[in-house]
C-alpha positions, 0 to 999 in steps of 0.5 A, a space after each residue: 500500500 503506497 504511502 507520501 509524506 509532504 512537508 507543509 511548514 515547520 514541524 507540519 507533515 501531511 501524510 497520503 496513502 492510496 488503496 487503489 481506484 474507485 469505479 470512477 477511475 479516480 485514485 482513493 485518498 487518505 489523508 492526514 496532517 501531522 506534527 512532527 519533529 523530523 522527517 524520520 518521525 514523520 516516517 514513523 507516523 506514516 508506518 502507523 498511518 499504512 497500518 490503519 488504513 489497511 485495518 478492515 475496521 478503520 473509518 474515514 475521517 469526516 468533516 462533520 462537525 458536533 453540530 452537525 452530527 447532533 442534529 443527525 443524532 436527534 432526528 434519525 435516532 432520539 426523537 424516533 426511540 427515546 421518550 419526549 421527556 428524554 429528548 426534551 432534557 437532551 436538547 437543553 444540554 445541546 443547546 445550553 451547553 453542548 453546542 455553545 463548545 462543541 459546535 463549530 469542532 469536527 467530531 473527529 477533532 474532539 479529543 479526550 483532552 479537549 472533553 477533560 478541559 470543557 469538564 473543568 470548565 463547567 465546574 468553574 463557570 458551568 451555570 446558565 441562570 447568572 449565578 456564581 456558583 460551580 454546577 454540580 458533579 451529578 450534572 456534570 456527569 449527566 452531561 458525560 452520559 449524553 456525550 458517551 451515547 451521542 459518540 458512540 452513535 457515531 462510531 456505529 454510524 461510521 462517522 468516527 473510528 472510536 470514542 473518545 469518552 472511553 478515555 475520559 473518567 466519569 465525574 465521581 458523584 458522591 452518594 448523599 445519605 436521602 433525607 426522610 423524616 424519623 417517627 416524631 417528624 411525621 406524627 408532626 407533619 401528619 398533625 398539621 397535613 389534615 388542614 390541607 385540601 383533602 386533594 394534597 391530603 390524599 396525595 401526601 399519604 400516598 406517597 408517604 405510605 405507599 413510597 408512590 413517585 409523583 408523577 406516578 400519583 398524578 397518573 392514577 386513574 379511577 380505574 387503578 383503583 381496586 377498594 374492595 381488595 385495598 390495591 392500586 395499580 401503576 400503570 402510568 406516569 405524568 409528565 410535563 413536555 415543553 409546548 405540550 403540557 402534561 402528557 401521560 406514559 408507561 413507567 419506563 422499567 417494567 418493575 414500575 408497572 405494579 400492583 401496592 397494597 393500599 393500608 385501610 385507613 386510605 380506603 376511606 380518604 378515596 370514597 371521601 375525595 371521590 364524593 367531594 370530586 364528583 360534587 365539584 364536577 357538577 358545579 363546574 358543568 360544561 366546562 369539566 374536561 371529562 377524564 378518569 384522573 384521581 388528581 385534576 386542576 379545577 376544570 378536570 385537567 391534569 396537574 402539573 408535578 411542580 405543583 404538588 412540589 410548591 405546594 408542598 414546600 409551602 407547608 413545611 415552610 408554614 409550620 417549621 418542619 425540617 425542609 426536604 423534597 416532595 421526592 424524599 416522601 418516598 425516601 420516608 415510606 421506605 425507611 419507615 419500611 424497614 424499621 418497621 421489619 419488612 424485608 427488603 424484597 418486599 420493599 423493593 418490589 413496592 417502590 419498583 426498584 429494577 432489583 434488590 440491589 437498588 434497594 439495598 445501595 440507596 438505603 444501605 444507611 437505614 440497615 445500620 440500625 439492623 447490624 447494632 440489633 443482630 451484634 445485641 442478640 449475639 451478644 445474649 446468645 454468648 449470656 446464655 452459655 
């Protein structure tokens, strides 16, 4: 396979190497700029050159730039296969920080260096809303996910030989111990909740009780409901999608899709809620949007999540209770869980976790208290003998 070096400039070679004709008749090309110190080091790059144009594998480089590609990226495979919310989430990364970088730079060009730099980057000045503080290593590993999948995209899509993530380490996101309130906390919240709406009420206890997401609660129908044999079933989350509104879709692992056992006391807040709901359609008339939704905005419309989220910051602001997020109920039902004794399996499978090791690595703090009770009791056996 013959191969040229020609000199461009100081210390800059470019490097030509020929596998033969096309069916035009025209000679095919491969090149590639250098730098060098000497011509005998350029050789040695040419050698290497020979050698990767000769492997069966080896793909031309393109012209194509981050930009470019993206928008390939987002028509051809992320809009026809991933969720809207997804999709929605990655065209913000794009545009508010991916883009802005990346977007002028040939996808070939973009190096493992050039990709630690911009990491860097973002941890000094990474905030879009004005504000001097550093972005988040979670965030910035969120961005190092997208960016892995988007190059390895091009790789099977021939556009480039290899991605250059796998040579970059992934942000180290240090596991925060989840904010769930104790025993005492939520007799004090439980004391104050039954002054809300019976709407928040219902949706509170839900949460706390049956460690339900919210966008899960949101998307409970009257037909989920079982009250004769005290069950629900999850078969639908809500979510909010930019220029659509909130739209409804399957949770996306099957363990989500399930069946929660409803604790009696629950029973009697629905039949209470659906009188009060049935009584608020007829007052509103014509102007009801006819739907099957437990949860609705007044006029039988779907809530916003966010809603819930404000609604429940203000309470907890109002009567000094300890500040955690509306997501942190959930954390709450299942230590409750567990130090109430229910197996791990059993918990999993009520928050539908993918398996028991998702269990276990969130709330592996939670089972301490389990290694100091197992420790007493051996600690009798060796009384006893």
């Amino acid at each position: 396979m013959p191969g040229n070096i020609t000199r461009r400039g100081k210390n800059s070679y470019r490097l030509s190497v020929s596998t033969g004709f096309d069916s035009g008749g025209n000679r095919i090309l491969h090149r590639k700029t250098i730098r060098a110190a000497s011509m005998k080091e350029a050789e040695l790059e040419l050698a290497k050159f020979v050698s990767e144009v000769e492997n069966p594998q080896y793909v031309k480089p393109s012209k194509m730039t981050f930009k470019e590609f993206s928008g390939k990226w987002l028509t051809e495979y992320a809009v026809p296969t991933l969720s809207e919310r997804t999709v929605q989430d990655y065209r913000k990364h794009l545009g508010n920080r991916l883009i802005p970088f990346f977007g002028n730079m040939v996808l070939e060009s973009i190096t493992p260096f050039i990709i630690h730099q911009y990491y860097n980057r973002l941890r000094n000045n990474g905030r879009r809303d004005g504000k001097q503080t550093k972005l988040s290593e979670m965030t910035i590993k969120q961005i190092h996910l997208f960016l892995s999948s988007l190059f390895e995209r091009a790789v099977k899509w021939g556009f480039i030989h290899d991605n250059p993530l796998k040579r970059v380490e992934a942000p180290k996101v240090k596991r925060n111990k989840n904010n769930a309130y104790d025993a005492r906390q939520l007799e004090d919240i439980f004391k104050v909740i039954d002054g809300e709406q019976l709407k928040y009420k219902l949706i509170f206890t839900l949460a706390v009780t049956c460690g339900l997401r919210r966008g899960e609660i949101l998307g409970l129908r009257w037909s989920d409901i079982e009250p004769a044999s005290r069950r629900l079933h999850i078969r639908q989350a809500s979510q909010p999608i930019i220029g659509k509104g909130v739209i409804f879709k399957e949770p996306k692992t099957f363990n989500s899709l399930r069946t929660v056992s409803i604790p009696e006391p629950i029973i009697g807040l629905l039949e209470q809620y659906r009188t009060e709901q049935d009584e608020h359609r007829e007052k509103v008339g014509s102007l009801w949007q006819t739907s099957d939704l437990l949860f609705t905005q007044w006029d039988g419309t779907p809530m916003y999540p966010d809603s819930v989220s404000r609604w429940f910051g203000r309470l907890i602001k109002a009567h000094n209770l300890p500040h955690i997020r509306f997501h942190d109920l959930r954390h709450t039902a299942a230590s409750m869980m567990i130090s109430k004794g229910v197996d791990v399996k059993t918990v999993s499978g009520i928050l539908g976790h993918a398996d028991i090791k998702t269990t276990l690595n969130i709330y592996a703090h939670v089972f301490d208290y389990k290694k100091a009770e197992a420790a007493e009791k051996m600690a009798e056996l060796i009384k006893l003998s």
